[in-house]
N, CA, C, O and CB atoms as a CASP TS submission, in Angstrom:
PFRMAT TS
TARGET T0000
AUTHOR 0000-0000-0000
METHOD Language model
MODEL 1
PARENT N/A
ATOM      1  N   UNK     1      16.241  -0.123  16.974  1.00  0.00           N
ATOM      2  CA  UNK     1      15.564  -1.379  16.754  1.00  0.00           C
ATOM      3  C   UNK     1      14.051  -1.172  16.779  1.00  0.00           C
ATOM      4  O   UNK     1      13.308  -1.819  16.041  1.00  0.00           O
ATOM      5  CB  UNK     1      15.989  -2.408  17.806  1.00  0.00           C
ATOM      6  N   UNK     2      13.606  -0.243  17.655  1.00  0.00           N
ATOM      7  CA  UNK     2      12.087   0.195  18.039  1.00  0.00           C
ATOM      8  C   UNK     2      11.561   0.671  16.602  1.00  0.00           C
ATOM      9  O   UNK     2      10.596   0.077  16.121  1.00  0.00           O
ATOM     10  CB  UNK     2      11.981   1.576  19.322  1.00  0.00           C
ATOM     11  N   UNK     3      12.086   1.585  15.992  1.00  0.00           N
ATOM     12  CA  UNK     3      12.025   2.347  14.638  1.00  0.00           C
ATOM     13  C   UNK     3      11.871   1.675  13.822  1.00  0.00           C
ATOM     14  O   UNK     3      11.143   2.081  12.916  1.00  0.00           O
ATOM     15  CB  UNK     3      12.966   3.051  14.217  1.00  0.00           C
ATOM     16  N   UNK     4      12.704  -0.237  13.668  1.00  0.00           N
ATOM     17  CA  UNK     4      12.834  -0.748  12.320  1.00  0.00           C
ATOM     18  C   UNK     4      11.446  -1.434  12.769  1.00  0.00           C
ATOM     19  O   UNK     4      10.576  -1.273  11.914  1.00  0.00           O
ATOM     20  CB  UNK     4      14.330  -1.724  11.776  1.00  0.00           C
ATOM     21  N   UNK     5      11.069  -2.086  13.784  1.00  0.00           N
ATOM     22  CA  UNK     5      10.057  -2.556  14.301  1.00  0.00           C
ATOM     23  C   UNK     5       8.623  -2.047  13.791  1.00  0.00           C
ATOM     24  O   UNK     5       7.622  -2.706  13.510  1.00  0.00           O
ATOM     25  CB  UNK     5      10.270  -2.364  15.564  1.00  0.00           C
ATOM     26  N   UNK     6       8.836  -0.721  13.761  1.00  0.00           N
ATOM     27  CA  UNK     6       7.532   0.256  13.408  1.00  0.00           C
ATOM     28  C   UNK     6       6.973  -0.366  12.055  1.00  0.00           C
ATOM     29  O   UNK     6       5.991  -0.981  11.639  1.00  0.00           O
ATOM     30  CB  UNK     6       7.993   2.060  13.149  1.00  0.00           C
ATOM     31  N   UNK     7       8.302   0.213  11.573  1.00  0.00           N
ATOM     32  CA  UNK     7       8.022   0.290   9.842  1.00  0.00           C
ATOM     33  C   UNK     7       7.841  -1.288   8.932  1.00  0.00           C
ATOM     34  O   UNK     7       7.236  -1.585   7.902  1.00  0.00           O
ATOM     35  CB  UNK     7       9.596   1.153   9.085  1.00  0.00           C
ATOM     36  N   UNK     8       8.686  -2.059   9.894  1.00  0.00           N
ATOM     37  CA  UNK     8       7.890  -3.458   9.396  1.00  0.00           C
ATOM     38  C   UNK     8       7.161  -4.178   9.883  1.00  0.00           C
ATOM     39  O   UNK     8       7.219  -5.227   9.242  1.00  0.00           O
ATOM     40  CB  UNK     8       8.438  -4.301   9.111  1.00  0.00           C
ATOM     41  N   UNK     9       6.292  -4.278  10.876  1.00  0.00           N
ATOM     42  CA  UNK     9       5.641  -4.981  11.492  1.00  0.00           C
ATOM     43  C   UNK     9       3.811  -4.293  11.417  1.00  0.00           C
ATOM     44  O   UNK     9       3.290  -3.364  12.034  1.00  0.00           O
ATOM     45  CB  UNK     9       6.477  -5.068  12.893  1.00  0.00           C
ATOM     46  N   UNK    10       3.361  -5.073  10.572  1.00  0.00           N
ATOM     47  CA  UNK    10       1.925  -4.285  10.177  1.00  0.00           C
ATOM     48  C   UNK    10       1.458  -3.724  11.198  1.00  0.00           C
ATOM     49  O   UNK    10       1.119  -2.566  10.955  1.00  0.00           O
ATOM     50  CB  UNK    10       0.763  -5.102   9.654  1.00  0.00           C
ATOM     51  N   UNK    11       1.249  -4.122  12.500  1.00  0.00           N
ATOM     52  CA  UNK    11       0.196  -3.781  13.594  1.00  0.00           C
ATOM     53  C   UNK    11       1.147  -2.555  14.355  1.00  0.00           C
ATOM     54  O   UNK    11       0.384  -1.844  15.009  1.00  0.00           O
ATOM     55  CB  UNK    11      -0.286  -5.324  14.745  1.00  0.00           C
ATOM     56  N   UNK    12       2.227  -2.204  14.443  1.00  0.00           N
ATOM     57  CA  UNK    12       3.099  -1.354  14.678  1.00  0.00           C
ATOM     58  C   UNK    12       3.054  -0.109  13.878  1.00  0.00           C
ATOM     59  O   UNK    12       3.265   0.997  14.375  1.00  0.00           O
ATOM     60  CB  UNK    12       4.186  -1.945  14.587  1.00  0.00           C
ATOM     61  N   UNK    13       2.709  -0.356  12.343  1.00  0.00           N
ATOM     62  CA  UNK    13       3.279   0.701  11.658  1.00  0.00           C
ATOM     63  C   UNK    13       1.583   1.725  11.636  1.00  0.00           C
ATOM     64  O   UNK    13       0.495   1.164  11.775  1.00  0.00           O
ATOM     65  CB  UNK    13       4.124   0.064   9.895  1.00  0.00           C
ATOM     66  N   UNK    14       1.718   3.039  11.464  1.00  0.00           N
ATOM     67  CA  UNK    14       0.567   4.077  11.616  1.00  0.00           C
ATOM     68  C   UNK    14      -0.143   3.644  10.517  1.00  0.00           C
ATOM     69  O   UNK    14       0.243   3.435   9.367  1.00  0.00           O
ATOM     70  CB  UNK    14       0.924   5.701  11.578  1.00  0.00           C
ATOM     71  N   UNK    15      -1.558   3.505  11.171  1.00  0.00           N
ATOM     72  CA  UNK    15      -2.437   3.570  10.294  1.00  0.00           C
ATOM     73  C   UNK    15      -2.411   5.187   9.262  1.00  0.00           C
ATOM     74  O   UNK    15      -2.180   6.345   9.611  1.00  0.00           O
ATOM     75  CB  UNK    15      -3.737   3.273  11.183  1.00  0.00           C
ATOM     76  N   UNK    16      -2.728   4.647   8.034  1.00  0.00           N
ATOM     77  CA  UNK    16      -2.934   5.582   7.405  1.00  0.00           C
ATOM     78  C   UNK    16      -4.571   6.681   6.975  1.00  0.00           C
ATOM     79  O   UNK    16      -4.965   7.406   6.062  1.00  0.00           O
ATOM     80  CB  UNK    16      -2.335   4.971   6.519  1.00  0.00           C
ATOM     81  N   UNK    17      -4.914   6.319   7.923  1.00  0.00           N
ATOM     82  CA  UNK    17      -6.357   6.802   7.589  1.00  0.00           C
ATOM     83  C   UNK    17      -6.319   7.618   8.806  1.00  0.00           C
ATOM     84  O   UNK    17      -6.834   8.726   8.654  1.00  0.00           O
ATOM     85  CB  UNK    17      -7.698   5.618   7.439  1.00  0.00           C
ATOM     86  N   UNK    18      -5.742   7.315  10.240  1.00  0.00           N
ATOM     87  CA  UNK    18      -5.593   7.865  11.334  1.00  0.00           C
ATOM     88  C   UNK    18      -5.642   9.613  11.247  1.00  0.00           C
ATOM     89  O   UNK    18      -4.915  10.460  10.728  1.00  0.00           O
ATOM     90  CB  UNK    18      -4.341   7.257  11.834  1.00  0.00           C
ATOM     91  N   UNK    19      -6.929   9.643  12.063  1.00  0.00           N
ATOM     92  CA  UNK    19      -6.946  11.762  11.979  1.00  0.00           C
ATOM     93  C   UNK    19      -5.860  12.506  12.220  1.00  0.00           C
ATOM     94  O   UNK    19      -5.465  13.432  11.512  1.00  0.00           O
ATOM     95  CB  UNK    19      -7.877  12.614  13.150  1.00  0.00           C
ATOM     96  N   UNK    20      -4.994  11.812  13.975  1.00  0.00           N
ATOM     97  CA  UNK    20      -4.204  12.059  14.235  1.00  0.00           C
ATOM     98  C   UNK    20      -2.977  11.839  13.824  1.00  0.00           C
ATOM     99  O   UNK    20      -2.194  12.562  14.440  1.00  0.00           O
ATOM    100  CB  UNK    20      -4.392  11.943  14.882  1.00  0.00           C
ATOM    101  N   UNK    21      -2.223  10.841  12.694  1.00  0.00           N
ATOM    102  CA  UNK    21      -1.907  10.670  12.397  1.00  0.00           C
ATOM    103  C   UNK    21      -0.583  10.005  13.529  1.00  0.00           C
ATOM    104  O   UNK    21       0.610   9.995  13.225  1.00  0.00           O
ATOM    105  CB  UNK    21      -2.215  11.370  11.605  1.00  0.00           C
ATOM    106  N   UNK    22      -1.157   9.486  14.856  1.00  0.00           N
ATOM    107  CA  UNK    22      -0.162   8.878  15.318  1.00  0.00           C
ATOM    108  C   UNK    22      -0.975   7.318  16.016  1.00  0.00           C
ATOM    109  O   UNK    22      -0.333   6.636  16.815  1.00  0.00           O
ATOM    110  CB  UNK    22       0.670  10.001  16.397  1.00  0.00           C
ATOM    111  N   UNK    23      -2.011   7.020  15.714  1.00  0.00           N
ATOM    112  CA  UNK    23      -2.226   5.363  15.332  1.00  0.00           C
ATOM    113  C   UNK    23      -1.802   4.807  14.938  1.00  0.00           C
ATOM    114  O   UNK    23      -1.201   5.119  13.910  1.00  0.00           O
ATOM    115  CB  UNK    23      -2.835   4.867  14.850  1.00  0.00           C
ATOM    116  N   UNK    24      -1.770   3.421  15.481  1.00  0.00           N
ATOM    117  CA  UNK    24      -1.177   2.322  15.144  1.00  0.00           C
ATOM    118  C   UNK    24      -2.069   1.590  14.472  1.00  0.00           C
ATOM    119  O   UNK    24      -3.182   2.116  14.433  1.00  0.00           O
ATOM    120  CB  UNK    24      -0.644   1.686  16.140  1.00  0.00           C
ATOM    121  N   UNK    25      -1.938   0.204  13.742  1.00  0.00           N
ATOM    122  CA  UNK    25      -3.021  -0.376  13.088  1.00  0.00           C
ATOM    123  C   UNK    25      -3.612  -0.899  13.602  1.00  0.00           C
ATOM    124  O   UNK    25      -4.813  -1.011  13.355  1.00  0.00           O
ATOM    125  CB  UNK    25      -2.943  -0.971  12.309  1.00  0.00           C
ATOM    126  N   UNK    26      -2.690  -1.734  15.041  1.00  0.00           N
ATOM    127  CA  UNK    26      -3.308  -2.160  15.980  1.00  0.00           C
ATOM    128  C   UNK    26      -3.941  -1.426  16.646  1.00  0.00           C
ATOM    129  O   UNK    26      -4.979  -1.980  17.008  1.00  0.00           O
ATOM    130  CB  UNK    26      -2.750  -2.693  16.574  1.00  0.00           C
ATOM    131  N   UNK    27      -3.838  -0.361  17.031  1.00  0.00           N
ATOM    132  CA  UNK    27      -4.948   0.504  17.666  1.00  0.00           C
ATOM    133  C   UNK    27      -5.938   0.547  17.414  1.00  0.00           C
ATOM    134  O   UNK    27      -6.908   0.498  18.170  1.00  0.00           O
ATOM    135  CB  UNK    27      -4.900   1.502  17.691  1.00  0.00           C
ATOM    136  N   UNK    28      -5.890   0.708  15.632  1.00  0.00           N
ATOM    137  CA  UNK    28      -6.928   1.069  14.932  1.00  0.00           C
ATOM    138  C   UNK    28      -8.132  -0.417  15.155  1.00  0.00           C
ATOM    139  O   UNK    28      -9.341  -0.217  15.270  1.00  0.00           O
ATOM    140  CB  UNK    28      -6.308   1.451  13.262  1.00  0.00           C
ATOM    141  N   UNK    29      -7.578  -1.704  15.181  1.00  0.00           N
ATOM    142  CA  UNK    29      -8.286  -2.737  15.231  1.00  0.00           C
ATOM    143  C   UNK    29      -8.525  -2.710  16.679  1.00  0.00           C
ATOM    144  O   UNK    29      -9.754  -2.649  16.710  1.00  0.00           O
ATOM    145  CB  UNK    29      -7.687  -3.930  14.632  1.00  0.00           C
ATOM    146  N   UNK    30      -8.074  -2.717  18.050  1.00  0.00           N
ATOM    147  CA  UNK    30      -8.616  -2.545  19.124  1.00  0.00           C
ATOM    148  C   UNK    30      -9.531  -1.860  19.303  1.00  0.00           C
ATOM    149  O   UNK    30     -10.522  -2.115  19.989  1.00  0.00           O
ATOM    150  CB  UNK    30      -8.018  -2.302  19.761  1.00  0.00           C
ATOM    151  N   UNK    31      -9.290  -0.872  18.680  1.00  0.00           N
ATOM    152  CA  UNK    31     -10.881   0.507  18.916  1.00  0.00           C
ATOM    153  C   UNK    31     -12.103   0.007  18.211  1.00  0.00           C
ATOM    154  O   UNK    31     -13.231   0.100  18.695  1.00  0.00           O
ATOM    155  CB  UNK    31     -10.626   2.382  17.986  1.00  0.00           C
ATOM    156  N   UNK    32     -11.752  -0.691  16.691  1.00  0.00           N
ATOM    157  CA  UNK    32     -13.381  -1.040  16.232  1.00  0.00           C
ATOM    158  C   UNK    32     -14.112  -2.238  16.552  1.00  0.00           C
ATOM    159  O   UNK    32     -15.298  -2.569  16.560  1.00  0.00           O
ATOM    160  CB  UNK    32     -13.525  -1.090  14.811  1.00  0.00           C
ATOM    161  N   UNK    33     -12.613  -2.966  16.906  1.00  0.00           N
ATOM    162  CA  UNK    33     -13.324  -4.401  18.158  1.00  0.00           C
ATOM    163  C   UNK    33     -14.141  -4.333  19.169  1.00  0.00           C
ATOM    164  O   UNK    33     -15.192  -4.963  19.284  1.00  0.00           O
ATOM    165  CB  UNK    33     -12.390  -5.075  19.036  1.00  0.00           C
ATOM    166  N   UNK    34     -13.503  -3.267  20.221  1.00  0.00           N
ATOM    167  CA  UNK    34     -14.381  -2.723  21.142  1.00  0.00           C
ATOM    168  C   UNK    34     -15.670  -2.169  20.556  1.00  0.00           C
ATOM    169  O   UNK    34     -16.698  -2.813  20.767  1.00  0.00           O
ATOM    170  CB  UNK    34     -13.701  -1.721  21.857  1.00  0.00           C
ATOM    171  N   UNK    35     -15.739  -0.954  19.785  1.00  0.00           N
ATOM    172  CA  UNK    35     -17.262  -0.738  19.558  1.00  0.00           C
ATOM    173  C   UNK    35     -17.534  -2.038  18.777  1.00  0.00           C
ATOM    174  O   UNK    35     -16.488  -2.416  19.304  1.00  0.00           O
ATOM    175  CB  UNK    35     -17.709   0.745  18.664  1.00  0.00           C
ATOM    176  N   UNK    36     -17.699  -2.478  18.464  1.00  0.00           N
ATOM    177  CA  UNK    36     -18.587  -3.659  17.640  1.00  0.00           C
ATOM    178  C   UNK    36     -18.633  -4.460  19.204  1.00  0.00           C
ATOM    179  O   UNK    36     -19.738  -4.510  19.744  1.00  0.00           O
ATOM    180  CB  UNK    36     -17.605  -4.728  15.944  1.00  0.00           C
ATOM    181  N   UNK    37     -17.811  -4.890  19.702  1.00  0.00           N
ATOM    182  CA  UNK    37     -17.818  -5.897  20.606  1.00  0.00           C
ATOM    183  C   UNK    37     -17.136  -7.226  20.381  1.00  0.00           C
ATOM    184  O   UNK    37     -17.592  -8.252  20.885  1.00  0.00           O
ATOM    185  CB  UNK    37     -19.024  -6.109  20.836  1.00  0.00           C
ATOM    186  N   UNK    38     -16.586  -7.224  20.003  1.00  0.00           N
ATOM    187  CA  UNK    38     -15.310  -8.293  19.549  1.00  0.00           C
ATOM    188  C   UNK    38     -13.844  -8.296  19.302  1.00  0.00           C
ATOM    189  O   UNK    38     -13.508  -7.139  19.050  1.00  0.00           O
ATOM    190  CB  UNK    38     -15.531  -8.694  18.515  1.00  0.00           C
ATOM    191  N   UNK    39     -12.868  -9.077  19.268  1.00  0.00           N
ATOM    192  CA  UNK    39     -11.644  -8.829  18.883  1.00  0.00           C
ATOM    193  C   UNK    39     -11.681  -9.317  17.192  1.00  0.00           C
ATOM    194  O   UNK    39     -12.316 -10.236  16.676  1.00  0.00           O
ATOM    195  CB  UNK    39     -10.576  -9.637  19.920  1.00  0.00           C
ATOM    196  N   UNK    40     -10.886  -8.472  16.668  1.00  0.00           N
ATOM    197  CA  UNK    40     -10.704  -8.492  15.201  1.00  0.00           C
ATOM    198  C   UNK    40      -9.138  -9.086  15.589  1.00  0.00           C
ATOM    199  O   UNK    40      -8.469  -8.943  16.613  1.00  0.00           O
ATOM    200  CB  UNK    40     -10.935  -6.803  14.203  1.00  0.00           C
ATOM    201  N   UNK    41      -8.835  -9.871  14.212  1.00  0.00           N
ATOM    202  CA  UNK    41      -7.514 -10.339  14.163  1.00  0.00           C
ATOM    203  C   UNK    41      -7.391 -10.313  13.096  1.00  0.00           C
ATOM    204  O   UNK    41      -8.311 -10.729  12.391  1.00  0.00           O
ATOM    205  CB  UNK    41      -7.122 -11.437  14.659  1.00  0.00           C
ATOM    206  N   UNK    42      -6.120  -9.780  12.476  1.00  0.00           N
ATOM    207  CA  UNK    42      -5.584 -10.316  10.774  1.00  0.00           C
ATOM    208  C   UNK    42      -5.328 -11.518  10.528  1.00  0.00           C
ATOM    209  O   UNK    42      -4.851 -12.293  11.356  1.00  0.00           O
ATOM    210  CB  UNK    42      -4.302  -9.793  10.237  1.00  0.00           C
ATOM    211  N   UNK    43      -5.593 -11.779   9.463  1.00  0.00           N
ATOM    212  CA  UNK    43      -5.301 -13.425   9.184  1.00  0.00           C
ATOM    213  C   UNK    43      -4.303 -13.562   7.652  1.00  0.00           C
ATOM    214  O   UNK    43      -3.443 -14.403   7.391  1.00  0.00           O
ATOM    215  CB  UNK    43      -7.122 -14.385   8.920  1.00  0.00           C
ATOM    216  N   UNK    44      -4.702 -12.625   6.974  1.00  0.00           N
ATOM    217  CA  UNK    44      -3.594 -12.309   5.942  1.00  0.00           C
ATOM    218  C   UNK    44      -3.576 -10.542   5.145  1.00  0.00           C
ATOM    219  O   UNK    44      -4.477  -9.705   5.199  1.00  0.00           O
ATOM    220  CB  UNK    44      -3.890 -13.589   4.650  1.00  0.00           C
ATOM    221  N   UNK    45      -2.811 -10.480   4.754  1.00  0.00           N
ATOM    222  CA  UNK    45      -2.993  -8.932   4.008  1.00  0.00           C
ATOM    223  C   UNK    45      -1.711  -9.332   2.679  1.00  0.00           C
ATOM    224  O   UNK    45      -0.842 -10.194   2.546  1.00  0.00           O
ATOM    225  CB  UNK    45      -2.417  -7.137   5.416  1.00  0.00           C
ATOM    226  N   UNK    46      -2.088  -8.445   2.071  1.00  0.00           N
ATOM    227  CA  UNK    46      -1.369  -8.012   0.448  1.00  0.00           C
ATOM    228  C   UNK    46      -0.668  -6.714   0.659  1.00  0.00           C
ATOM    229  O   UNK    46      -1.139  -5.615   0.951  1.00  0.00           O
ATOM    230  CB  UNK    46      -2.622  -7.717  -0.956  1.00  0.00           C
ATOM    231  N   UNK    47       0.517  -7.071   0.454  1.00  0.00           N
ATOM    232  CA  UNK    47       1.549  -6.030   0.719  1.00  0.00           C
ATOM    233  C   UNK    47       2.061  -4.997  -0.963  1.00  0.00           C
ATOM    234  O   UNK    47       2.869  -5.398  -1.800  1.00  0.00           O
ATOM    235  CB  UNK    47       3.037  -7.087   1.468  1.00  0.00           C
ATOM    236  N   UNK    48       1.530  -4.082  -0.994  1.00  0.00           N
ATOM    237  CA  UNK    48       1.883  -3.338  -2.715  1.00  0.00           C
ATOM    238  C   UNK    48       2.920  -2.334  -2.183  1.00  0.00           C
ATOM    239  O   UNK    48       3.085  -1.676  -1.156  1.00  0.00           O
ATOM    240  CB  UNK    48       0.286  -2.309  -3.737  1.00  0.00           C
ATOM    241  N   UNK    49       3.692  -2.569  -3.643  1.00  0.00           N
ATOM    242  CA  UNK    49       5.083  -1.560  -3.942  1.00  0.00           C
ATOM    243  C   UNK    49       4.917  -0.320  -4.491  1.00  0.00           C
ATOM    244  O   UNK    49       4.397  -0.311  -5.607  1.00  0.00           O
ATOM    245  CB  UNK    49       6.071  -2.131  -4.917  1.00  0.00           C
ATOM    246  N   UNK    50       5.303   1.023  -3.871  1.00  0.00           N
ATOM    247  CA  UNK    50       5.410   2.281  -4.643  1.00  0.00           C
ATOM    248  C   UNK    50       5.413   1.649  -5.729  1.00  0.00           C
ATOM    249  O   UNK    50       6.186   0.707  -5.906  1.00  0.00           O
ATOM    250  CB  UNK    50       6.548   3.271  -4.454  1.00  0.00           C
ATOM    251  N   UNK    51       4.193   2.225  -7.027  1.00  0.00           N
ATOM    252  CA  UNK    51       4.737   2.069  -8.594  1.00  0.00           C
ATOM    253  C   UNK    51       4.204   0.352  -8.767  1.00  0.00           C
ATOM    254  O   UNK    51       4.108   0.169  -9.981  1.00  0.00           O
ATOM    255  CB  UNK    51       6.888   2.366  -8.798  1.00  0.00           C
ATOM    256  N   UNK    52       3.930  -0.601  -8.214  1.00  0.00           N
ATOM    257  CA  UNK    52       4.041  -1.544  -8.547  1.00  0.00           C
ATOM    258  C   UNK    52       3.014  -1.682  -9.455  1.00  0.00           C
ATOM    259  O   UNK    52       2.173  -0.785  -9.402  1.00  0.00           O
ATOM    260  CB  UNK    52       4.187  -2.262  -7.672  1.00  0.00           C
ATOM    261  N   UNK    53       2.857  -2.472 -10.199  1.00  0.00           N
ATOM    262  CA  UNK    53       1.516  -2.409 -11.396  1.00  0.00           C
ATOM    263  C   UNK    53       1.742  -1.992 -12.249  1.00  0.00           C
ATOM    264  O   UNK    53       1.689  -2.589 -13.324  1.00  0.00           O
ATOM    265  CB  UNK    53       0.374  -1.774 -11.281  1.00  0.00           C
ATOM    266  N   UNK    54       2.077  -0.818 -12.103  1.00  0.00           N
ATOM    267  CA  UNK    54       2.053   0.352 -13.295  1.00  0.00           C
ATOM    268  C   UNK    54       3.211  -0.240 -14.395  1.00  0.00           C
ATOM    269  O   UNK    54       4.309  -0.662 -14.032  1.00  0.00           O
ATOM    270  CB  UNK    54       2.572   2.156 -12.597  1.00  0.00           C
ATOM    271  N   UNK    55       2.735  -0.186 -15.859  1.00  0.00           N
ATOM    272  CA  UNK    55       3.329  -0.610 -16.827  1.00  0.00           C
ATOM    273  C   UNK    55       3.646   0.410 -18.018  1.00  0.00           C
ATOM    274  O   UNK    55       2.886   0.781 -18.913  1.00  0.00           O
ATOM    275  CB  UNK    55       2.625  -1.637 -17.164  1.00  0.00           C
ATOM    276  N   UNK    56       5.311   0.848 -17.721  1.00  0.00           N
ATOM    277  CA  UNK    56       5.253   1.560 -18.947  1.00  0.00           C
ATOM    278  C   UNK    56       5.046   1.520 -20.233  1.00  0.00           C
ATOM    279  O   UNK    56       5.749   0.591 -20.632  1.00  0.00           O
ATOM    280  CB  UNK    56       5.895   1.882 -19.037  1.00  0.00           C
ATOM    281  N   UNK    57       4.362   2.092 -21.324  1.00  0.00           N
ATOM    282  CA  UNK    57       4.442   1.648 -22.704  1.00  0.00           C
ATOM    283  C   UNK    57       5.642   1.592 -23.346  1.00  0.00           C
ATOM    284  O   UNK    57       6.342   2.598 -23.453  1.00  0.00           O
ATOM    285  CB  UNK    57       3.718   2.361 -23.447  1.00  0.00           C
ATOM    286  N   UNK    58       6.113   0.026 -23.995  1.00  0.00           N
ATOM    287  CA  UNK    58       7.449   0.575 -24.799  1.00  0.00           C
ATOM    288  C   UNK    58       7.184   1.221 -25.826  1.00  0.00           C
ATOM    289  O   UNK    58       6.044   0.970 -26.218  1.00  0.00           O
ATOM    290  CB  UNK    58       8.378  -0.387 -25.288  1.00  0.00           C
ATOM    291  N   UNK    59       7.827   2.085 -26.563  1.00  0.00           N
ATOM    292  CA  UNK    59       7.586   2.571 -27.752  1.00  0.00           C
ATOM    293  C   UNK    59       8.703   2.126 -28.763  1.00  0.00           C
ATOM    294  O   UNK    59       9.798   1.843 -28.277  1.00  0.00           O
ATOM    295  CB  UNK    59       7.440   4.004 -27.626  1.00  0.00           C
ATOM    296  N   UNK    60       8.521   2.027 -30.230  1.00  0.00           N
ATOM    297  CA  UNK    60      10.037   2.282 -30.475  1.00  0.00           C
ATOM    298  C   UNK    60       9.146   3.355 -32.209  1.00  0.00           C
ATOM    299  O   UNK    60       8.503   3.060 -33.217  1.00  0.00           O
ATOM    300  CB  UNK    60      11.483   0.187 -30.757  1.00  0.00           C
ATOM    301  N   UNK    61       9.594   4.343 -31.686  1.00  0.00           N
ATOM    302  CA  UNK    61       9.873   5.784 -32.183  1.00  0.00           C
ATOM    303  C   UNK    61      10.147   5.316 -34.028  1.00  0.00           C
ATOM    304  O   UNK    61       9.378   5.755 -34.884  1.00  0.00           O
ATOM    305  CB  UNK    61      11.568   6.635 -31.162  1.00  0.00           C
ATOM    306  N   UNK    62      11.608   4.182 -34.476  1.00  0.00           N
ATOM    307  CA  UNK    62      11.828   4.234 -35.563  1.00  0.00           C
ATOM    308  C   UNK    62      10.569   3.570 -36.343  1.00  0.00           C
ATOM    309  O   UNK    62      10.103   4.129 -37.335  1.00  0.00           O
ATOM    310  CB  UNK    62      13.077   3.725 -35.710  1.00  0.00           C
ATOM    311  N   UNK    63      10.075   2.427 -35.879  1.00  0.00           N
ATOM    312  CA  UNK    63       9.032   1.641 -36.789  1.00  0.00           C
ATOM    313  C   UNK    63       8.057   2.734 -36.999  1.00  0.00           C
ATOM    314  O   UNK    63       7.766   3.206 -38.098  1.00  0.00           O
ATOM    315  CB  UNK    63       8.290   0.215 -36.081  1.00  0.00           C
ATOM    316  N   UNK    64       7.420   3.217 -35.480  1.00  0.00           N
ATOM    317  CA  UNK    64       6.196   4.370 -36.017  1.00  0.00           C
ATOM    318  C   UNK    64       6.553   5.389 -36.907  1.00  0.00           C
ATOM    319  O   UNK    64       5.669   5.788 -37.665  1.00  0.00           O
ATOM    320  CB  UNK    64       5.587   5.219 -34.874  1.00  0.00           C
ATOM    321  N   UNK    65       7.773   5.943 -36.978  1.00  0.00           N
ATOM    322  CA  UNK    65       8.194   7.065 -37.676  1.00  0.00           C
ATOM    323  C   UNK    65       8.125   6.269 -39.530  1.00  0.00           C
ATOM    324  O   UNK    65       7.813   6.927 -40.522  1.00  0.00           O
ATOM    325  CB  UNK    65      10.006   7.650 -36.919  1.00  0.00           C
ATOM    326  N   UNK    66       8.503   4.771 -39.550  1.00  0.00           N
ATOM    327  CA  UNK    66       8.284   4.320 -41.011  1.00  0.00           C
ATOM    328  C   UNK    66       7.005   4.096 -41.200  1.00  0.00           C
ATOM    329  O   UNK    66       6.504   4.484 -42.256  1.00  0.00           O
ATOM    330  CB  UNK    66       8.993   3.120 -41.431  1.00  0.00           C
ATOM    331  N   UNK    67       6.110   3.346 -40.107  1.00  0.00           N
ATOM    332  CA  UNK    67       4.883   3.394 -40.607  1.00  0.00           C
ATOM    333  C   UNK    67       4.015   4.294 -41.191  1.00  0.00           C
ATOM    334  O   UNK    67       3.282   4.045 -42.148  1.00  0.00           O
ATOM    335  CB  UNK    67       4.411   3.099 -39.957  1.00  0.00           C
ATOM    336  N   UNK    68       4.118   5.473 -40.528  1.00  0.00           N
ATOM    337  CA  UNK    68       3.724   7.022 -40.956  1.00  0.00           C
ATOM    338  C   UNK    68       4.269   7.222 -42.557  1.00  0.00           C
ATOM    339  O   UNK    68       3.430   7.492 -43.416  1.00  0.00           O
ATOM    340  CB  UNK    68       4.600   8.296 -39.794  1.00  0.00           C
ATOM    341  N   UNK    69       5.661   7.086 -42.918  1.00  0.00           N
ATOM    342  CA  UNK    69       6.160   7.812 -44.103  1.00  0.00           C
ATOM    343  C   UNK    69       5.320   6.265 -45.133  1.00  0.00           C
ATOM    344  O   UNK    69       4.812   6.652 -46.186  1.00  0.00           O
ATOM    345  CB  UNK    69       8.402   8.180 -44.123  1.00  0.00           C
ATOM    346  N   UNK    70       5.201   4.864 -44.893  1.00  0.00           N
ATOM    347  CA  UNK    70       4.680   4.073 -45.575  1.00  0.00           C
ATOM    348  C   UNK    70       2.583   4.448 -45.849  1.00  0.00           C
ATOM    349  O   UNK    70       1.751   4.167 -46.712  1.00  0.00           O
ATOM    350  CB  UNK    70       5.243   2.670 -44.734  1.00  0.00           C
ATOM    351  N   UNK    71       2.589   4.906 -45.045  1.00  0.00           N
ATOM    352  CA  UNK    71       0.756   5.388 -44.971  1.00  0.00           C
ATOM    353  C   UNK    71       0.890   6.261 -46.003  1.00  0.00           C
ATOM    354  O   UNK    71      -0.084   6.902 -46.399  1.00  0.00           O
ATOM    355  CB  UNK    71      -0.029   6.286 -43.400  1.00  0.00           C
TER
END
C-alpha cells in the first residue's frame, strides 16, 4: 500500500531533479521553504503522459505514389 502511495501521490513520489535521487517532492518543497523562509504549498499541477502530445503523421503511401506518377 506504502509503494502505491509513492507513485501516486505527488508530494510522496521522488523528485526528479533530486542529486540523490531519493527525495521526495515534499522534501524538495520543505528545504526551499526553509531557505527562503516560508512554507510553499501546491495549489495545482498538470499531470503529462509518456508520449502524450506527440502526433504521428498519417501518411497514405497510395495517393503520394499517384501524385508523383501524375507530376
Amino acid at each position: 500500500m506504502n509503494k502505491e502511495f509513492k507513485e501516486i501521490c505527488l508530494l510522496d513520489q521522488v523528485y526528479v531533479r533530486a542529486e540523490d535521487g531519493k527525495q521526495t517532492v515534499g522534501q524538495y518543497l520543505d528545504q526551499v521553504g526553509k531557505a527562503n523562509g516560508t512554507k510553499i504549498n501546491i495549489k495545482e499541477f498538470v499531470r503529462f503522459e509518456t508520449g502524450e502530445g506527440i502526433e504521428k503523421k498519417q501518411e497514405n503511401f497510395a495517393a503520394e505514389v499517384a501524385a508523383q506518377m501524375k507530376g
